[in-house]
C-alpha positions in Angstrom: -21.0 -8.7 10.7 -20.4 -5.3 9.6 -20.8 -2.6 11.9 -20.8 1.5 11.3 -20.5 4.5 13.5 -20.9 8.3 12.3 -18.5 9.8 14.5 -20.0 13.3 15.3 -17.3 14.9 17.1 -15.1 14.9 13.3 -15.5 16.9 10.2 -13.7 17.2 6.9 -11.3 19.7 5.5 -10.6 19.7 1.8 -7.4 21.2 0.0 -7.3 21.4 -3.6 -4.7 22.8 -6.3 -1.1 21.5 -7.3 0.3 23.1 -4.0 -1.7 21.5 -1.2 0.8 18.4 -0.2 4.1 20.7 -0.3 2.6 23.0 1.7 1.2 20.6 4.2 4.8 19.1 3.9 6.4 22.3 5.3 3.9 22.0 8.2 2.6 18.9 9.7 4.7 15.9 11.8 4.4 13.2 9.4 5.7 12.7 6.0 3.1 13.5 3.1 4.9 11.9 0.5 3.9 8.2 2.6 0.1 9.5 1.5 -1.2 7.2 -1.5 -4.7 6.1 -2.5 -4.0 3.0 -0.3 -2.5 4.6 3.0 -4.0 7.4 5.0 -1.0 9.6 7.6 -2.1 10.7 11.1 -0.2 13.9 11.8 -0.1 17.3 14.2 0.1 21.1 13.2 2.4 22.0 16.0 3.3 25.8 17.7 7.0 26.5 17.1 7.7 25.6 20.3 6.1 21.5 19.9 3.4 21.8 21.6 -0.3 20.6 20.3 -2.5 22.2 18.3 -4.4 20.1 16.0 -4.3 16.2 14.9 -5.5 15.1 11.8 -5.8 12.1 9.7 -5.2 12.6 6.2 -6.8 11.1 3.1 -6.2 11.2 -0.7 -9.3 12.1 -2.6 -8.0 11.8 -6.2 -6.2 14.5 -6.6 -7.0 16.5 -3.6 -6.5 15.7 0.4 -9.3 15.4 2.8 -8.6 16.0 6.6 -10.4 14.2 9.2 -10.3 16.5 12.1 -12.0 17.6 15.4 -15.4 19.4 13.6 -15.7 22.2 16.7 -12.0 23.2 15.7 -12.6 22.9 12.2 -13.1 26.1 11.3 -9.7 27.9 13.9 -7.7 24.9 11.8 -9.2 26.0 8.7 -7.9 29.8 10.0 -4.5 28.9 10.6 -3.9 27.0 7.5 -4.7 30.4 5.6 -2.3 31.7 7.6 0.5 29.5 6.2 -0.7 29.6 2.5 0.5 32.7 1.3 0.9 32.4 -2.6 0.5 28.5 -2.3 -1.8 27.5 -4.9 -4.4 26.2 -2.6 -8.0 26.1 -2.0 -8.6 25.1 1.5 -12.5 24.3 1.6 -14.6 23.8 4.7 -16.6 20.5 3.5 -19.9 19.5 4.6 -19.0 15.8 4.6 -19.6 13.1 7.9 -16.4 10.9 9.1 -17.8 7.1 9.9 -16.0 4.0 12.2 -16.6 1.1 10.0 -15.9 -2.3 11.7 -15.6 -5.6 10.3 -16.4 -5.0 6.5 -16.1 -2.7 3.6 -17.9 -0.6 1.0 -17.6 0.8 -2.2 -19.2 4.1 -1.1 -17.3 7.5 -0.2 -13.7 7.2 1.2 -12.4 4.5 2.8 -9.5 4.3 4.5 -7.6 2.3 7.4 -7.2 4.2 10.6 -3.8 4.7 10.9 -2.8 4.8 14.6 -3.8 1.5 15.6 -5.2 -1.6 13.3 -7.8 -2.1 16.2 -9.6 0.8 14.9 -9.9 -0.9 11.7 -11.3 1.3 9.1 -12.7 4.8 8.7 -15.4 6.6 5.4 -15.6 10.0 4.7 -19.3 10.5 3.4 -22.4 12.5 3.7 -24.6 9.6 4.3 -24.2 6.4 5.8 -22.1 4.2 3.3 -23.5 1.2 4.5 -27.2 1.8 5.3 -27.6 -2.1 5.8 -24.8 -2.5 8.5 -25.3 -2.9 12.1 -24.7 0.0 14.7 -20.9 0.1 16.0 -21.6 1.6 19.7 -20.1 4.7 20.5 -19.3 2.9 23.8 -17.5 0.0 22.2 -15.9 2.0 19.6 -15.0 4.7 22.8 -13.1 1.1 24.9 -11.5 -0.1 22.1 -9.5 3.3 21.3 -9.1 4.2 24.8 -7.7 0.7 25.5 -5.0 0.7 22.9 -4.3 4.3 23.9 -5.4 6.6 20.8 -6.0 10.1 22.2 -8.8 11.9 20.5 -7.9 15.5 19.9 -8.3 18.4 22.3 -10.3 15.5 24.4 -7.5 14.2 25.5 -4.6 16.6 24.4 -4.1 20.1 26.6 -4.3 22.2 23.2 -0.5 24.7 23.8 0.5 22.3 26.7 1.3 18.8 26.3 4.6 18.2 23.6 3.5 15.7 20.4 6.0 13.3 21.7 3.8 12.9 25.2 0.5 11.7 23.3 2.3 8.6 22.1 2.5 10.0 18.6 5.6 7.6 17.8 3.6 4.7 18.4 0.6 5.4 16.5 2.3 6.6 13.7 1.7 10.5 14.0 5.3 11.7 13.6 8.3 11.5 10.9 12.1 11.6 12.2 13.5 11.5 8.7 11.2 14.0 6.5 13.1 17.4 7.1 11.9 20.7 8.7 8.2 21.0 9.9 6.7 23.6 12.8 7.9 22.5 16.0 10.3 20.2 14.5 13.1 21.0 16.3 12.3 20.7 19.9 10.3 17.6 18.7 13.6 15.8 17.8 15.7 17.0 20.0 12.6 15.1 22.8 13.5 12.1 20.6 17.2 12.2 20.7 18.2 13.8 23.9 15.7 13.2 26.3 14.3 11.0 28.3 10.1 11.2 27.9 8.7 12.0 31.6 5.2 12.4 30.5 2.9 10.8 28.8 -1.0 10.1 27.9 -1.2 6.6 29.5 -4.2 3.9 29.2 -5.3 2.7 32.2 -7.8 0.2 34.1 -9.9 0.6 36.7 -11.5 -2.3 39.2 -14.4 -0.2 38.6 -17.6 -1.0 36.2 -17.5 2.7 35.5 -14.3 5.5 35.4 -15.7 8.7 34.6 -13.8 11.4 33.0 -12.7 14.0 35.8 -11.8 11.2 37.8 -8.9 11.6 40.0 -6.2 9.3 39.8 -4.1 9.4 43.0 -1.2 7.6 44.9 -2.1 5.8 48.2 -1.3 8.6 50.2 -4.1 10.3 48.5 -1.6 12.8 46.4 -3.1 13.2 42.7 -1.2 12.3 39.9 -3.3 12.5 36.7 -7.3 12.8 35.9 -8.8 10.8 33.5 -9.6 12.6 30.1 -11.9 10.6 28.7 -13.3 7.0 29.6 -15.9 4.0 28.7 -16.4 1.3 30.9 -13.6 0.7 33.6 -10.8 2.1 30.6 -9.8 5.4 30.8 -6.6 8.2 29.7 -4.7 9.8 31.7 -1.9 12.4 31.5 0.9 11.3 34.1 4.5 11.3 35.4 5.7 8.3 34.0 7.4 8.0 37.5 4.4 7.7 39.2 3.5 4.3 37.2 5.5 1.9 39.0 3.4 2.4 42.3 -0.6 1.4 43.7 -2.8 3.7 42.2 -6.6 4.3 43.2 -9.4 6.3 41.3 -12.5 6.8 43.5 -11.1 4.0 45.8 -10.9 1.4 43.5 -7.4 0.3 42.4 -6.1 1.8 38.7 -3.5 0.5 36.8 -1.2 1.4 33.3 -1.5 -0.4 30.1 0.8 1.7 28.7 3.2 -2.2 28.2 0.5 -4.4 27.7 -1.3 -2.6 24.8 -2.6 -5.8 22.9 -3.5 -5.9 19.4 -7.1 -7.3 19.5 
C-alpha cells in the first residue's frame, strides 16, 4: 500500500553549470563524486571550526544537483553558497519545488530517490505536485516515530545551528560524512574528533514509559539534575542531546522512566 507525505518543513535548491559538483566538493562533508542518478549523499556545510550549519540531501537531476534542505533556511543557505562561488560557473537557483516521504511504493513522476541516512525512511520525490495522487496519506506522526526512532535528526530541529560538532548528530552512521575525500570546511577538527577523540556527546534516541514526550521535555537523572531536553518527539520517542556518560544511569522525563536507543537502533 503505497503511502505519501509532502514534507513541508523542506524545500529545494538547484545548481546548474559545469562547476556545481567541484564546488560543492570543496565544501560539504560527504563525497560528491558517490552522487549518481541511482544514489542520493546526505551531507553538512560546516563553519571552519566543525560546527553545524546546514544538512542537505543531495540529488542528481540530469545534469544539475537538487538539494533537499530545511525551506525556512533556504534562502541564508542559498546566501552562503554565493558566498563560496566566486568565478565557479554556477547558477544556484532558489526552486519552487515540494520534497515528498514516499512509503512502500514507487512512481515514475519527479525525482525519486532513497533517503540516504537510514533505509527505514525508504524513499523521498522532489515535485511540485503530489507524484502519486492515488496513494494513501503517510502520517506526519508515523513518518515523525519512525525517524526519531532510528535517530535521524532533522536540521536545525534537532541540531544547535554553530554549537553542536557534525560528528555529535550521528553523521557517521547515517552516512552524512566522508573520511577519505580530501579537504572540506570544518574538515580538520572533524577528523581529528574521528581519530583522536573519544565522542562525549551525542543526539541520542530515546523512549519514554509515557503515551506522549513532548519536545521541551526535561530529561533528568534521579536526583532530579537535567541532562538533556528533548528536541523533537512523536508518541513516547523522542531526541535528545546528552553526555554520553549520563546514559548508563535511570533516567526520568516528567516522572516517567526514559531510556537510550542509541545500541538498539533496529532496522524495521
Amino acid at each position: 500500500m503505497t503511502r505519501i507525505l509532502k514534507l513541508e518543513n523542506r524545500g529545494v535548491i538547484r545548481l546548474k553549470g559545469p562547476d556545481a559538483r567541484s564546488l560543492l566538493q570543496g565544501l560539504i562533508t560527504h563525497d560528491i563524486e558517490l552522487l549518481n542518478e541511482e544514489n542520493a549523499v546526505y551531507a553538512a556545510l560546516l563553519t571552519p571550526q566543525g560546527k553545524f550549519l546546514f544538512d542537505m540531501i543531495i540529488v542528481a537531476d540530469s545534469d544539475d544537483l537538487l538539494l533537499d534542505v530545511e525551506v525556512d533556511r533556504k534562502a541564508d543557505l542559498v546566501r552562503r553558497l554565493m558566498m563560496y562561488k566566486l568565478r565557479a560557473d554556477t547558477e544556484i537557483l532558489d526552486e519552487d519545488l515540494c520534497v515528498w516521504a514516499l512509503f512502500d511504493g514507487a512512481t515514475e513522476a519527479g525525482v525519486v530517490y532513497d533517503d540516504p541516512r537510514h533505509k527505514s525512511l525508504q524513499k523521498r520525490v522532489i515535485a511540485a505536485e503530489n507524484p502519486v495522487p492515488g496513494a494513501d496519506a503517510l502520517t506526519y506522526s508515523e513518518y515523525e516515530e519512525r525517524r526519531i526512532r532510528h535517530g535521524v535528526p532533522d536540521g536545525s530541529r534537532d541540531i544547535a545551528v554553530e554549537k553542536h560538532f557534525w560528528l555529535e548528530t550521528g553523521a557517521e552512521r547515517l552516512n552524512g560524512v566522508s573520511f577519505t575525500k580530501g579537504c572540506f570546511v570544518g574538515q580538520e577538527l572533524t577528523a581529528r574528533m574521528k581519530h583522536r577523540m573519544t565522542l562525549k556527546k551525542s543526539i541520542v534516541p530515546m523512549k519514554s514509559d509515557a503515551a506522549e514526550l513532548p519536545a521541551g521535555t526535561d530529561v533528568v537523572t534521579e536526583a532530579g539534575k537535567k541532562i538533556a531536553e528533548i528536541t523533537t518527539s512523536s508518541g513516547g520517542y523522542g531526541l535528545a542531546y546528552v553526555r554520553l556518560e549520563h546514559l548508563d544511569q535511570p533516567l526520568l522525563a516528567n516522572g516517567e522512566p526514559i531510556v537510550p536507543l542509541e545500541h538498539k537502533i533496529a532496522d524495521g
